[in-house]
PLY file of the C-alpha trace (Angstrom):
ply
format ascii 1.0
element vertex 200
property float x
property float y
property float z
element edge 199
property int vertex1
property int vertex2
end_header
14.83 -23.00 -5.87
12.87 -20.92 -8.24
12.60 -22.72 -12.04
11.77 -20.15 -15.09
11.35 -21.15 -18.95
13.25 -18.68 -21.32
12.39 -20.00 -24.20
11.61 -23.75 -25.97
15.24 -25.43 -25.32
16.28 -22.79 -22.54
15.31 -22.40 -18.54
16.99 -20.05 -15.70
17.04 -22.08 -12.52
17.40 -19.52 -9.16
19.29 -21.18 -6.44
19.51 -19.16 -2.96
22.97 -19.66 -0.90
20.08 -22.32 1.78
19.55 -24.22 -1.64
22.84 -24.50 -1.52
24.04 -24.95 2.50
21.05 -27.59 2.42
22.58 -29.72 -0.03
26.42 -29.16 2.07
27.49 -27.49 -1.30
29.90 -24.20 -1.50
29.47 -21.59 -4.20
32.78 -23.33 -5.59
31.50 -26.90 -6.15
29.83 -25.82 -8.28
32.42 -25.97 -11.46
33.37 -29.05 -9.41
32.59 -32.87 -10.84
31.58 -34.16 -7.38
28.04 -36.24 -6.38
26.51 -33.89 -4.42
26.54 -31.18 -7.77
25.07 -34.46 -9.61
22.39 -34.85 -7.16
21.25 -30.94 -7.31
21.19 -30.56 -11.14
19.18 -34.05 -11.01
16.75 -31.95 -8.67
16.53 -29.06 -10.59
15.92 -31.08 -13.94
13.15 -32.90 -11.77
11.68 -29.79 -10.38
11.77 -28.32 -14.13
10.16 -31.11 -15.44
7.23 -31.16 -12.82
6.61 -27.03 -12.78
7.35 -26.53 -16.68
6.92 -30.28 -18.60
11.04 -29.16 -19.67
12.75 -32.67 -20.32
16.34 -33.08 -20.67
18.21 -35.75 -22.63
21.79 -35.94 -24.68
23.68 -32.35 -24.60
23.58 -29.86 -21.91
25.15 -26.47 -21.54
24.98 -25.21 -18.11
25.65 -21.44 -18.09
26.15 -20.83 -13.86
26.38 -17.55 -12.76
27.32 -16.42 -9.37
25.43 -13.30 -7.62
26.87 -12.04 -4.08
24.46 -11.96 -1.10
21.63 -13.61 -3.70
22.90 -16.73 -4.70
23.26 -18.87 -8.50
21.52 -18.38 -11.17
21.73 -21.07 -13.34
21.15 -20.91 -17.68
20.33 -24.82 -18.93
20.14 -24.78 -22.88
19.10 -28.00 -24.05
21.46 -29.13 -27.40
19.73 -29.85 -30.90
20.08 -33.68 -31.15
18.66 -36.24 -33.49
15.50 -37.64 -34.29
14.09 -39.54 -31.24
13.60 -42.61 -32.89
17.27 -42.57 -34.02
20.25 -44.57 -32.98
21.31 -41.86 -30.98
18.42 -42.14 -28.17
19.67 -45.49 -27.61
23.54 -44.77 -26.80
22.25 -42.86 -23.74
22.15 -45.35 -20.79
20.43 -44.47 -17.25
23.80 -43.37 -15.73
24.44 -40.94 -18.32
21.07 -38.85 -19.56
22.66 -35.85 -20.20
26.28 -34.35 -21.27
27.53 -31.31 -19.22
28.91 -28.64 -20.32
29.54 -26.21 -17.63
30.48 -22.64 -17.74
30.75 -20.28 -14.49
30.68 -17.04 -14.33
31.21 -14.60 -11.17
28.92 -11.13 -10.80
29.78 -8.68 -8.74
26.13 -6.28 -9.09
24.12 -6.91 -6.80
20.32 -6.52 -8.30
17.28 -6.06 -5.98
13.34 -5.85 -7.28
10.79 -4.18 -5.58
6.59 -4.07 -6.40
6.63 -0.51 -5.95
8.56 2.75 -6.63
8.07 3.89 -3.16
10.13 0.63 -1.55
12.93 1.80 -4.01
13.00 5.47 -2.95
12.70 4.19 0.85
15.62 1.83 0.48
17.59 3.85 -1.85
17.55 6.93 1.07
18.37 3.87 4.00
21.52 2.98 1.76
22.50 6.37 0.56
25.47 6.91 2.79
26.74 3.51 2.64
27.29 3.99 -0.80
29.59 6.42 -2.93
28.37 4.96 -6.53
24.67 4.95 -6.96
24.72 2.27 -9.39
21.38 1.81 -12.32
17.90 1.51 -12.19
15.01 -0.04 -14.38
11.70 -1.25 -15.08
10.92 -5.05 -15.61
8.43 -7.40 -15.64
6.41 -5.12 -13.28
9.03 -4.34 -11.21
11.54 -1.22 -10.14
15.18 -3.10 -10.02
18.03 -1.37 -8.70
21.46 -2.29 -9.93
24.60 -1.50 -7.56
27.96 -2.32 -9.44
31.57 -1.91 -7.67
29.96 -1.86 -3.98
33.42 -1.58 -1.92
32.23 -1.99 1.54
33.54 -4.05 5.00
32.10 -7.10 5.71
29.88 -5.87 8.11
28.41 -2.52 5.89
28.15 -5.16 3.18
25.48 -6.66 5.55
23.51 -3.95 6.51
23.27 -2.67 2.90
22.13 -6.37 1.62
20.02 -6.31 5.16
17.94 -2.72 3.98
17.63 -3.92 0.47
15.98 -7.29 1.72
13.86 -5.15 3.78
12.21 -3.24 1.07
13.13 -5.58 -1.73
13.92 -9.04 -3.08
17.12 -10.55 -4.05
16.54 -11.32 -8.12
17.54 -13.96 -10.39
17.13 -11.50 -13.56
20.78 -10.69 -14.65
22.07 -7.04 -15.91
21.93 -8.19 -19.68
17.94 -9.36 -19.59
17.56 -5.24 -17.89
19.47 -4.08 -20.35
17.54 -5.79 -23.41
14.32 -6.04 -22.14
14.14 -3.15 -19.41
13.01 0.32 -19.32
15.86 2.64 -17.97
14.51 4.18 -15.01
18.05 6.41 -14.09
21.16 5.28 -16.19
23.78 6.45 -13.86
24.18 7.16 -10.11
20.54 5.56 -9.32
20.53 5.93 -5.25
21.95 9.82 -5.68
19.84 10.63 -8.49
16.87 9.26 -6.41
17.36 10.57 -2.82
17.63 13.86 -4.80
14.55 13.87 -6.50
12.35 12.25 -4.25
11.38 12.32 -0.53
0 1
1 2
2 3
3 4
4 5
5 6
6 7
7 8
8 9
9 10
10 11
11 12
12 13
13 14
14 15
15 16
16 17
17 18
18 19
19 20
20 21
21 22
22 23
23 24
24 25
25 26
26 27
27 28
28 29
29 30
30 31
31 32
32 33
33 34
34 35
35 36
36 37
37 38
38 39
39 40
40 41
41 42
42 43
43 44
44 45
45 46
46 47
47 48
48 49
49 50
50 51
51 52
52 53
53 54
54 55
55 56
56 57
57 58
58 59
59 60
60 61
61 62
62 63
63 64
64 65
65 66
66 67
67 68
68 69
69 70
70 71
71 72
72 73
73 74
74 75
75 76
76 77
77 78
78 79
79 80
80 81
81 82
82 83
83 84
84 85
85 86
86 87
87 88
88 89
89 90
90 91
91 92
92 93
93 94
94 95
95 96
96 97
97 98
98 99
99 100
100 101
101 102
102 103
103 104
104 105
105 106
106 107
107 108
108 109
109 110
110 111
111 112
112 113
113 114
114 115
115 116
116 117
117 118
118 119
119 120
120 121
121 122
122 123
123 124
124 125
125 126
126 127
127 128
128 129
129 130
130 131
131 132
132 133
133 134
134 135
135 136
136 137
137 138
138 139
139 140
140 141
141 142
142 143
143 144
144 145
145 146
146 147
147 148
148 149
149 150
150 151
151 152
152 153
153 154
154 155
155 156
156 157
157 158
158 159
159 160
160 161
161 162
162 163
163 164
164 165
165 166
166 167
167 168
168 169
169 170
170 171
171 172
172 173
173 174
174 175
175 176
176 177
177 178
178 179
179 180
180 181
181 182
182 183
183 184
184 185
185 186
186 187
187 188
188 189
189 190
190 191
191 192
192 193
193 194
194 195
195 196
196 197
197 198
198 199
């Protein structure tokens, strides 16, 4: 579980599918009302308090977004509420600190980061053939990320690709919209292709 602050009211929470299988939670409880989804957001509000001092109390929305072969990324914006010394403070009891408003959303990119250019050329001419689309690249935060969109693959080439990508790479939390606001386009269209060509 990787915790990240966005800004004052807002953190991005990176859950990997063993976060998950740990816990004896499915990708679809999530959206679900059951105790064991209770007990994780409790853990990830405790584990964002301790890392980033972010403290949670009256309104929640819960943005949860799920990535194949990386896991949930999860988007908790705290709500505006009143003064702390108002009435309001008070109608919270222990049982119910915080009001949930979840939304879920499903992703099918699959985004990997790597520390250098050279891991990205590597994997991209590993995964060249498995792919016909060569999806997007860009530059973030120090990193090369490559972004693979409309992967149609069997089960088991599904694998290998995520398999080479892990090799080289890391499975990221950073979604396509943060990239495209906040990244430097690296190759808009047909990344892999447009690599292997170019480079050796």
């Amino acid at each position: 579980m990787r915790v990240e602050r966005l800004g004052q009211d807002k953190i991005r929470i990176f859950l990997t599918f063993d976060d998950l299988s740990e816990r004896g939670i499915e990708k679809e409880d999530m959206w679900r009302d059951i105790p064991k989804v209770h007990e994780l957001f409790n853990d990830m509000m405790e584990q964002a308090y301790h890392e980033l001092g972010f403290e949670v109390s009256g309104p929640v929305a819960v943005e949860v977004f799920a990535l194949p072969a990386q896991g949930m990324v999860v988007i908790v914006t705290r709500g505006k509420t009143g003064s702390k010394e108002g009435k309001e403070e008070e109608e919270f009891d222990d049982e119910d600190v915080y009001e949930l408003e979840v939304t879920l959303e499903e992703s099918d990119l699959i985004i990997y980061a790597f520390r250098d250019f050279e891991h990205m050329v590597e994997a991209a001419h590993r995964i060249n053939a498995l792919l016909t689309n060569g999806g997007s690249a860009y530059f973030y935060q120090g990193k090369y990320h490559l972004v693979l969109e409309e992967v149609e693959l069997d089960q088991e080439r599904y694998h290998k690709l995520i398999a080479i990508l892990s090799e080289y790479g890391e499975a990221t939390p950073t979604t396509i919209y943060v990239l495209e606001e906040y990244g430097k386009v690296v190759v808009a269209d047909d990344a892999v292709k447009e690599i292997c060509r170019h480079f050796t």
